[in-house]
Structure formats: structure tokens, C-alpha cells
C-alpha positions in Angstrom: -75.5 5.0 -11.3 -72.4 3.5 -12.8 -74.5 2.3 -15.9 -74.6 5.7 -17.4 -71.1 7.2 -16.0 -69.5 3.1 -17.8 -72.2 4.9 -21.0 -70.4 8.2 -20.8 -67.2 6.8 -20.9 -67.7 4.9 -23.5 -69.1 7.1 -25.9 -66.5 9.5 -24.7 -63.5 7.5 -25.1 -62.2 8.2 -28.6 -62.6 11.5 -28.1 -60.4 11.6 -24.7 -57.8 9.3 -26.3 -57.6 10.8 -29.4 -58.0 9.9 -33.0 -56.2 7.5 -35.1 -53.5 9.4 -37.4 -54.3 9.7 -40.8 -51.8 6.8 -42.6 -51.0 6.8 -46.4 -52.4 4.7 -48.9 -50.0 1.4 -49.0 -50.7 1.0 -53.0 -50.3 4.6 -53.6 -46.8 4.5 -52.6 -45.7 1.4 -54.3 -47.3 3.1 -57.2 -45.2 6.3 -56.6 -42.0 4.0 -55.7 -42.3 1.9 -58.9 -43.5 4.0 -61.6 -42.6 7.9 -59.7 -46.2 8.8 -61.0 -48.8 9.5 -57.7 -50.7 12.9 -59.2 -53.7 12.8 -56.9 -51.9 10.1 -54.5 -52.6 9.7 -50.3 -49.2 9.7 -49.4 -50.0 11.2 -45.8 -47.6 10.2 -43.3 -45.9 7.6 -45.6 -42.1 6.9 -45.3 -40.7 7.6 -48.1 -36.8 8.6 -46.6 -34.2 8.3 -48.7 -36.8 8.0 -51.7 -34.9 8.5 -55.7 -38.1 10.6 -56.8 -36.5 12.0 -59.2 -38.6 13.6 -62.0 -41.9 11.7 -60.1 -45.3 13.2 -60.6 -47.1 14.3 -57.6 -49.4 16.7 -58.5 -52.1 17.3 -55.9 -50.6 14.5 -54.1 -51.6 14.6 -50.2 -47.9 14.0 -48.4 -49.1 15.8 -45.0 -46.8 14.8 -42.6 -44.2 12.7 -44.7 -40.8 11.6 -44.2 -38.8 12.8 -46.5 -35.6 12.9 -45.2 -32.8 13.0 -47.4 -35.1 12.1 -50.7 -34.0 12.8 -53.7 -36.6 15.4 -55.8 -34.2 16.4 -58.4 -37.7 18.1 -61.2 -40.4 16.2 -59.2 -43.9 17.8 -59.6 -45.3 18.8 -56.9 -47.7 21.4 -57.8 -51.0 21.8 -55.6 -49.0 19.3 -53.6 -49.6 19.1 -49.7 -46.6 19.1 -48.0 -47.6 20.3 -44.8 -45.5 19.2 -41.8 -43.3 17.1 -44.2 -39.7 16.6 -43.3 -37.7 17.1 -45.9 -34.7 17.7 -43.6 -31.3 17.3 -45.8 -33.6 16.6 -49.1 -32.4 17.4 -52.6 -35.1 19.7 -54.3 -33.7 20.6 -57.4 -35.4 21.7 -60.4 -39.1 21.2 -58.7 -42.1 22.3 -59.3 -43.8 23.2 -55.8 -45.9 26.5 -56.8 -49.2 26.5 -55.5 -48.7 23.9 -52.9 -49.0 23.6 -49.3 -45.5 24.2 -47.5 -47.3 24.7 -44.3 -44.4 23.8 -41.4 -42.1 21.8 -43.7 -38.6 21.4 -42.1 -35.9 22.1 -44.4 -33.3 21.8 -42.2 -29.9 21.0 -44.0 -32.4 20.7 -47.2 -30.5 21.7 -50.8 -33.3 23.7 -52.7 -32.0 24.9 -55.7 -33.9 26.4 -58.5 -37.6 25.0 -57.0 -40.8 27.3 -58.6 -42.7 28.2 -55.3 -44.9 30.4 -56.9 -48.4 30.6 -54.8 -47.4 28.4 -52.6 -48.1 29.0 -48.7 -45.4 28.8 -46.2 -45.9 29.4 -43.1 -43.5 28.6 -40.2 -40.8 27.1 -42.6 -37.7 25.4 -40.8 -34.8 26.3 -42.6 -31.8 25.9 -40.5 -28.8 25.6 -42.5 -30.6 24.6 -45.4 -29.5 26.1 -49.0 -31.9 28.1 -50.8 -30.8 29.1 -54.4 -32.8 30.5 -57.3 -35.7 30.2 -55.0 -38.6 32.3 -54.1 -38.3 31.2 -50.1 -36.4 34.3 -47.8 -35.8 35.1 -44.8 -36.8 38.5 -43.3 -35.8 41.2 -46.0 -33.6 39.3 -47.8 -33.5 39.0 -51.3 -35.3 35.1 -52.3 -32.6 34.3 -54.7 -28.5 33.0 -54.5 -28.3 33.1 -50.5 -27.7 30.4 -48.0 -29.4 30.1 -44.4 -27.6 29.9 -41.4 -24.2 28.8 -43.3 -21.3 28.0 -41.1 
């Protein structure tokens, strides 16, 4: 009797404690840290706070779930990007190119997004306390997508 129940267990195990988290490619993001060019790039996950990316190529890059607190992305490329669940909290995204990429629950809190192109891109359940949107396509409610700030003090 406990043969098959020890059996069950087992084969049930990863299931009950979950699966491992999807981590990012450690050579793609040297790659993206030394040279700023990742198009195509597993970044997923990857730590990449307080990151100069400035002018860095990440087209169709996969950075689902990465740390991008306070990262500089003054005209990084990010189109067809996957950003969903990023943090970008307090993040300088100036000049970027994020249209038809995945904003997807990206937290912009205290984020500086001036004159990013979101064109086609989907976001849904955007964070965006106190962050500064200008030039932008991202709004709250009614208001107009361009020269407002969000919850400014």
C-alpha cells in the first residue's frame, strides 16, 4: 500500500511544489551589459538594476520579470520587447522605442517616461504611481496621453 501512495508522491511532487522560475541567460546579459546589443536576448528575470542601457538594442528581447529599477534607457530599443512584470520602478525611459511590446504589469512607479513610442504595445494593469509620463501614449482614465504627470505631489 504505501508503494504506490511513495509512487504518487513522487510523480506528483513537482507539480505540488511548483516549478523552477524561468532565469535569464547569464551570457546574454554580459552581452547586453558589455556591448548594449541583446535583440532576441533571454533576459527573463535577470538583474539588470541600475543598468546604463543607454541607446541598447533589445528588440524582441524576453525581460519577463526583470529588475529594472532605476536603469537608465535613455533611446533603448525595445520594440516587440517583453517586459511583462518588469520593474522599472524610478527608471529613466527617454527617447525609447517600446511600440509593439509587451508592458503587461510593469511597475512604473516613480519611473520618468518621457517621449517613449508605445504604439501597439499592450498594457494592461500598469503601475504608475507618481511616475512622469510626457509625450507619451500611456493615460490614465480620460486623460489626454501626452504632457501630464501621475499622482504628482
Amino acid at each position: 500500500m504505501q508503494r504506490p501512495i511513495i509512487a504518487i508522491l513522487t510523480l506528483l511532487s513537482p507539480l505540488l511544489l511548483g516549478t523552477t522560475a524561468k532565469a535569464a541567460n547569464p551570457s546574454h546579459v554580459e552581452q547586453l551589459l558589455t556591448t548594449r546589443e541583446c535583440a532576441g536576448c533571454d533576459l527573463s528575470g535577470a538583474d539588470l538594476s541600475a543598468a546604463h542601457l543607454i541607446g541598447a538594442d533589445l528588440r524582441d528581447a524576453n525581460l519577463e520579470g526583470a529588475n529594472l529599477i532605476e536603469a537608465n534607457l535613455e533611446g533603448a530599443d525595445l520594440t516587440g520587447a517583453n517586459l511583462s512584470g518588469a520593474n522599472l520602478t524610478a527608471a529613466l525611459v527617454t527617447n525609447a522605442s517600446l511600440n509593439d511590446s509587451n508592458l503587461n504589469g510593469v511597475n512604473f512607479t516613480k519611473a520618468m517616461v518621457y517621449d517613449a513610442d508605445v504604439s501597439g504595445a499592450s498594457m494592461i494593469a500598469l503601475t504608475l504611481d507618481e511616475a512622469q509620463i510626457f509625450n507619451t501614449g500611456i493615460a490614465v482614465g480620460g486623460e489626454s496621453p501626452v504632457n501630464y504627470k501621475i499622482n504628482e505631489e
